[in-house]
C-alpha positions as CSV (number, residue, x, y, z in Angstrom):
1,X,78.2,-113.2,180.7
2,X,80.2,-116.2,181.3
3,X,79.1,-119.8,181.2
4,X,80.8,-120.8,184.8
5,X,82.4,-118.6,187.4
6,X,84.2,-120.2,190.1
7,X,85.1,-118.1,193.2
8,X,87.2,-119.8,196.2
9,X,85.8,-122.9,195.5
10,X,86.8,-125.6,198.4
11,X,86.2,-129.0,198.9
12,X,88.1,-131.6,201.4
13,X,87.7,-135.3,201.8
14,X,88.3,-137.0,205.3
15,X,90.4,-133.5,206.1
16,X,92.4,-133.3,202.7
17,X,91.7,-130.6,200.7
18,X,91.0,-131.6,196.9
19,X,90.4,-127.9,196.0
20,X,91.6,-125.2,198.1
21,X,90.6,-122.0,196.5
22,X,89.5,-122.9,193.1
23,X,88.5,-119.9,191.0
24,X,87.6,-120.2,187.6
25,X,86.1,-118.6,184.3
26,X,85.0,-119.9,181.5
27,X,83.4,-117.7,178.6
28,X,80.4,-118.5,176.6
29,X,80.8,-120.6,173.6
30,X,84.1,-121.4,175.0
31,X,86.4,-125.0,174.4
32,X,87.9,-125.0,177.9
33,X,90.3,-127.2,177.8
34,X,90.7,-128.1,182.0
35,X,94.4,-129.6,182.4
36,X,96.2,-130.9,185.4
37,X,98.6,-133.9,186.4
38,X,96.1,-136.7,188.3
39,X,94.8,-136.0,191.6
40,X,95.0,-132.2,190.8
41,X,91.2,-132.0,191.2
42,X,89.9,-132.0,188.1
43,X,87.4,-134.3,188.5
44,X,86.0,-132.9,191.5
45,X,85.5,-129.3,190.2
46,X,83.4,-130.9,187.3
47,X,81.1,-133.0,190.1
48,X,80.6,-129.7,192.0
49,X,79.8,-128.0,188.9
50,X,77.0,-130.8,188.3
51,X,75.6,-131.0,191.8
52,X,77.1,-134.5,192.1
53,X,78.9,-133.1,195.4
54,X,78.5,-130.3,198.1
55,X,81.5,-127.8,198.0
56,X,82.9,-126.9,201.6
57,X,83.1,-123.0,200.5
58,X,83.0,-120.8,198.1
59,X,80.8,-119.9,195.0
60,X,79.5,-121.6,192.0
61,X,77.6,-119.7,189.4
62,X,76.1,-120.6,185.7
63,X,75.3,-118.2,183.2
64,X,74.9,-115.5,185.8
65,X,72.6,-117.8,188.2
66,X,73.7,-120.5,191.2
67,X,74.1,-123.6,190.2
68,X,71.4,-124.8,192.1
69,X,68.8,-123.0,190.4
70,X,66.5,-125.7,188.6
71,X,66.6,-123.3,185.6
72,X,70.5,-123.6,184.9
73,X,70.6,-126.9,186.1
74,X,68.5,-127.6,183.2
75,X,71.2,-126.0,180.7
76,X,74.0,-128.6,181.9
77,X,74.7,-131.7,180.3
78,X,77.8,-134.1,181.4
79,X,79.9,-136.9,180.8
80,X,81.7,-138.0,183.7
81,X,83.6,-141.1,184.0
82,X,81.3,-143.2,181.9
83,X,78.0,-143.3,179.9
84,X,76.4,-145.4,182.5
85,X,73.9,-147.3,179.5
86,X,72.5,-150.5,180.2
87,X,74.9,-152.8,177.9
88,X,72.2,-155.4,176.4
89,X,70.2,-152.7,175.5
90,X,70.1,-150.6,172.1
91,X,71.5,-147.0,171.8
92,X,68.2,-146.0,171.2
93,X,67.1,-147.5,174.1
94,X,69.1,-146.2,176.5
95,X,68.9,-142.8,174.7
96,X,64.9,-143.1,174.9
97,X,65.5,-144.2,178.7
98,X,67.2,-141.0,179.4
99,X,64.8,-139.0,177.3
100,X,62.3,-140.0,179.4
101,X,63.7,-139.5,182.6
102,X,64.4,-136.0,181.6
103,X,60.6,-135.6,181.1
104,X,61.3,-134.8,177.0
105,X,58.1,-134.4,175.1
106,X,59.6,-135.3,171.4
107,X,61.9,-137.7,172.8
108,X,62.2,-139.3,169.7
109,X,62.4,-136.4,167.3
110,X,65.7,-135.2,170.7
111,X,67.2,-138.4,170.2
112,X,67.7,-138.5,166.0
113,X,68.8,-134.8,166.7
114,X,71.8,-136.2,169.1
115,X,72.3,-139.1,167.3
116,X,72.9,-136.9,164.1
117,X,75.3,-135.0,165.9
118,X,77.7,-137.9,167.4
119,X,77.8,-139.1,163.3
120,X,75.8,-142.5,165.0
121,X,72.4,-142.4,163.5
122,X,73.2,-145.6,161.3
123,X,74.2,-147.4,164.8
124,X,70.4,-147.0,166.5
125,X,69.7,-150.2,166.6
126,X,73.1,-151.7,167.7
127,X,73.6,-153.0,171.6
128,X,75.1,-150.9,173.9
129,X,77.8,-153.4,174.7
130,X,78.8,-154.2,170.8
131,X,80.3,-150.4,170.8
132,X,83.6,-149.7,170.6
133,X,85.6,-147.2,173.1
134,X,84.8,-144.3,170.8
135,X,81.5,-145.4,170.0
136,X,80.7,-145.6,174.0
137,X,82.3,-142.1,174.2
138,X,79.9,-140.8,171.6
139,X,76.5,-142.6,173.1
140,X,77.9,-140.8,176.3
141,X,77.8,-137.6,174.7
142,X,74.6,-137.8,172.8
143,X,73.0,-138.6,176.2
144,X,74.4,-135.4,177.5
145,X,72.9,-133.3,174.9
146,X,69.3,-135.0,175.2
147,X,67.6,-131.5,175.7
148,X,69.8,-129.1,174.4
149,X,72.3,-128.1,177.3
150,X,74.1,-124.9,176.8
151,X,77.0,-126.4,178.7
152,X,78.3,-129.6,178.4
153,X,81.1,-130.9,180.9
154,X,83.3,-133.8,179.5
155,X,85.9,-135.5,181.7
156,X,88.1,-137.3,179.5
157,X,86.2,-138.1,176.7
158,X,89.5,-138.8,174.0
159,X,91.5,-141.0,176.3
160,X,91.8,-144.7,175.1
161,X,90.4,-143.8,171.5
162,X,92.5,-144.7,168.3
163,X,93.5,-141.6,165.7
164,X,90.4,-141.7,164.2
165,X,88.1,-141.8,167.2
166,X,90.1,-139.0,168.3
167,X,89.8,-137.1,165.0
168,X,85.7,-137.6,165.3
169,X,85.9,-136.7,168.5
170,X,87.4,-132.8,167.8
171,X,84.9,-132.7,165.2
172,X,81.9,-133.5,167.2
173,X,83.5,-131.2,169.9
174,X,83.8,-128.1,167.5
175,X,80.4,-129.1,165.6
176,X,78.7,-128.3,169.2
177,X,80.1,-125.3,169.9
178,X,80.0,-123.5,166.5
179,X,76.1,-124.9,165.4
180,X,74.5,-125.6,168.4
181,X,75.4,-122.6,171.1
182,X,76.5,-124.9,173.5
183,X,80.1,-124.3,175.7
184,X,82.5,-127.1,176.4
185,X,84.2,-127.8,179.6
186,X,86.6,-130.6,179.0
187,X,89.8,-132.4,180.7
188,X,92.2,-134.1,178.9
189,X,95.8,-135.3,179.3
190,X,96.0,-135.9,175.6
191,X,97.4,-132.4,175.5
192,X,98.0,-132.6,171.6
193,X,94.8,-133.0,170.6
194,X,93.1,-130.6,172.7
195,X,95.7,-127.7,171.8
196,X,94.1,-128.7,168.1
197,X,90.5,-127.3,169.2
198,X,90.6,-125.3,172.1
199,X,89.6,-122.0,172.7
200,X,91.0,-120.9,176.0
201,X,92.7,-123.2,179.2
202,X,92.9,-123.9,182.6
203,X,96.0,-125.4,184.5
204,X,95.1,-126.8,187.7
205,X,97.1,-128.2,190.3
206,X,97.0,-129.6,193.7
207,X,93.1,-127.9,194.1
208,X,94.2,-124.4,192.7
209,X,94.2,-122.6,189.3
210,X,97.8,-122.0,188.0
211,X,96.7,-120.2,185.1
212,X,93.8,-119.4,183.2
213,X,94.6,-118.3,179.8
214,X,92.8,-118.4,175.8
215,X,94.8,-120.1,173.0
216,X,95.3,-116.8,171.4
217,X,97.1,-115.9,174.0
218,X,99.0,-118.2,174.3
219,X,99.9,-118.7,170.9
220,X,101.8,-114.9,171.1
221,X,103.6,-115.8,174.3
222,X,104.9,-118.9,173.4
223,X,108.9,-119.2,172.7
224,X,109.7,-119.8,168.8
225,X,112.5,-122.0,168.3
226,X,114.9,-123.2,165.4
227,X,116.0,-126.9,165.4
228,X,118.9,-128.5,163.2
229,X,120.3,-132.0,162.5
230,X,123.8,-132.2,161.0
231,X,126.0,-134.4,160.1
232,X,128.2,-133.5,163.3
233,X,125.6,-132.1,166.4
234,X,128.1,-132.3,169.1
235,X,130.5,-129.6,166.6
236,X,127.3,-127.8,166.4
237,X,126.2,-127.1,169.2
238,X,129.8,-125.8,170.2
239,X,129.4,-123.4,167.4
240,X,125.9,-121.9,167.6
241,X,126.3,-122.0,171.3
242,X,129.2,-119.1,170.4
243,X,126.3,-116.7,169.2
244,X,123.3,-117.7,170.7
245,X,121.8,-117.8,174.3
246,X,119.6,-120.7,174.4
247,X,120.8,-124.3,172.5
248,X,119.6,-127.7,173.6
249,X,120.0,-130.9,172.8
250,X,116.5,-132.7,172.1
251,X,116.0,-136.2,170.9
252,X,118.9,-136.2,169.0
253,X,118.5,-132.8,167.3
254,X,119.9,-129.6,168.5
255,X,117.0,-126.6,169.1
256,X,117.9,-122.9,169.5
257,X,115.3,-120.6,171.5
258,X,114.0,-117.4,171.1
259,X,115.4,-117.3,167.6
260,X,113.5,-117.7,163.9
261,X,116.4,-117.1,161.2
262,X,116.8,-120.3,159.9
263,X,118.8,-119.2,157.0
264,X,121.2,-117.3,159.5
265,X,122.0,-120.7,161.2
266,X,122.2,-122.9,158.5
267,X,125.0,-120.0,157.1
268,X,126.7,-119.6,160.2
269,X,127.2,-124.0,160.5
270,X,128.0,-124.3,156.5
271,X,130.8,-121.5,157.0
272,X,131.8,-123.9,159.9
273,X,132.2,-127.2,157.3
274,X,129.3,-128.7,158.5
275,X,126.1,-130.0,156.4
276,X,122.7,-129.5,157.5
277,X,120.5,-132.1,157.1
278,X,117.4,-130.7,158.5
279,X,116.6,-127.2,159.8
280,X,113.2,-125.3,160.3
281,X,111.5,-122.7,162.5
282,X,109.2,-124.2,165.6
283,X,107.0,-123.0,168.0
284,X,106.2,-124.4,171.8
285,X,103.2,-126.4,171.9
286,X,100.9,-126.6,174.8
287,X,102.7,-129.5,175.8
288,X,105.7,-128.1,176.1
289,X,104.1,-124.7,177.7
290,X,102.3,-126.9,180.9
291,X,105.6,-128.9,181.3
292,X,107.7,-125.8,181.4
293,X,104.9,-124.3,183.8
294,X,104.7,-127.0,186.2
295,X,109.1,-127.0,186.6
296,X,108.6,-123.2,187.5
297,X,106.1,-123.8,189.9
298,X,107.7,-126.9,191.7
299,X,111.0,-124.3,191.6
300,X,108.9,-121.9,193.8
């Protein structure tokens, strides 16, 4: 069974379409890491997905179920945009606000539980508005997991937070997913750090899915390269150019594709007078993989 499956999912706005086609998949105790350039429709795939909008077609389903059934709307928790806490009130306050309005019997026993989670049970007491970005961000999500959602939808949760936020942030994420059965859903344009936790990714643009594929996956198709500084790039490049496909000059250091012999090269350009400063074996990152998959498909 799969947490969410999307079938030719539409949705227009004043005769624009925002998602034209949308199908999706993403498996239980998944990190779905949901990319795309702004205005791709993002955003509005994760309202559908919560009920916050009506789609003009297609299908919607949650663990098996539609996602209006009361019982798998019950399973979804979500962070969209902002926490949406009163700001002169205490964390606990606007966690025991929402406990409430979910109709939680041990709201306060729920609410230690989440604040245990987003590593905030020390900041109870402290006002809403006294938080920093990645404090908010954490409130946010400990008010999505008030009840124990088995999917939790995050849209942009790690934008605007500082290395360390960001670094709590990935643990949090993978804390969920490995000890507490819950699947992620998130967007991100931080690229980076979501390639660091997760599991499988969607590329969306303008309202349809480019490319649904896990990290393992795309960790094997993903081009290896060699790159090299020397004291002389430009005589370099002339010379490894002479037995290999695919050179490039990058930020002032010279890569060769779809090649992994480092001690080949480094042969080849001493035996050529020239002195290698740097050299080692790279791979693509997921970065580099969504750039070079957005060129191919503006090229179509």
């Amino acid at each position: 069974m799969n947490a969410i499956e999307i079938k030719n999912l539409c949705k227009s706005f004043r005769g624009l379409y925002a998602l034209d086609g949308l199908s999706m998949t993403v498996p239980v105790g998944a990190i779905y890491g949901f990319i795309g350039e702004n205005g791709s429709g993002k955003s509005t795939t994760e309202k559908l997905i919560c009920g916050h909008l009506v789609p003009d077609g297609g299908e919607i389903k949650l663990f098996g179920k539609d996602y209006r059934d009361a019982g798998v709307r019950a399973k979804v928790g979500a962070l969209i945009e902002n926490a949406g806490c009163f700001p002169n009130s205490s964390i606990y306050t606007n966690l025991k606000m929402q406990a409430l309005n979910l109709g939680l019997q041990n709201a306060d026993e729920e609410i230690q539980r989440v604040l245990k989670i987003v590593r905030m049970e020390d900041n109870a007491k402290l006002p809403f508005k006294k938080c920093s970005l990645g404090m908010k961000q954490r409130v946010g999500i400990a008010m999505a997991l008030l009840g124990s959602p088995a999917l939790l939808i995050l849209d942009e949760p790690i934008n605007g937070l500082d290395t360390d936020g960001m670094r709590i942030m990935r643990e949090i994420l993978v804390d969920i997913t490995k000890n507490y059965n819950c699947t992620v859903l998130i967007s991100s344009h931080i690229l980076g750090e979501l390639e660091k936790i997760a599991t499988h990714y969607g590329i969306i643009r303008q309202g349809k899915m480019i490319q649904e594929i896990s990290a393992k996956e795309m960790e094997n198709r993903n081009r290896v390269f060699v790159e090299i500084d020397t004291n002389n790039n430009k005589r370099a490049e002339e010379i490894l150019r002479g037995t290999f496909k695919d050179v490039r000059d990058e930020a002032n250091k010279l890569s060769v594709y779809d090649e992994s012999d480092t001690e080949r090269i480094a042969e080849l350009l001493l035996s050529n007078g020239l002195k290698v400063k740097e050299i080692a074996m790279n791979k693509i990152g997921l970065e580099e993989y969504y750039i070079e998959l957005m060129s191919k498909k503006e090229a179509e």
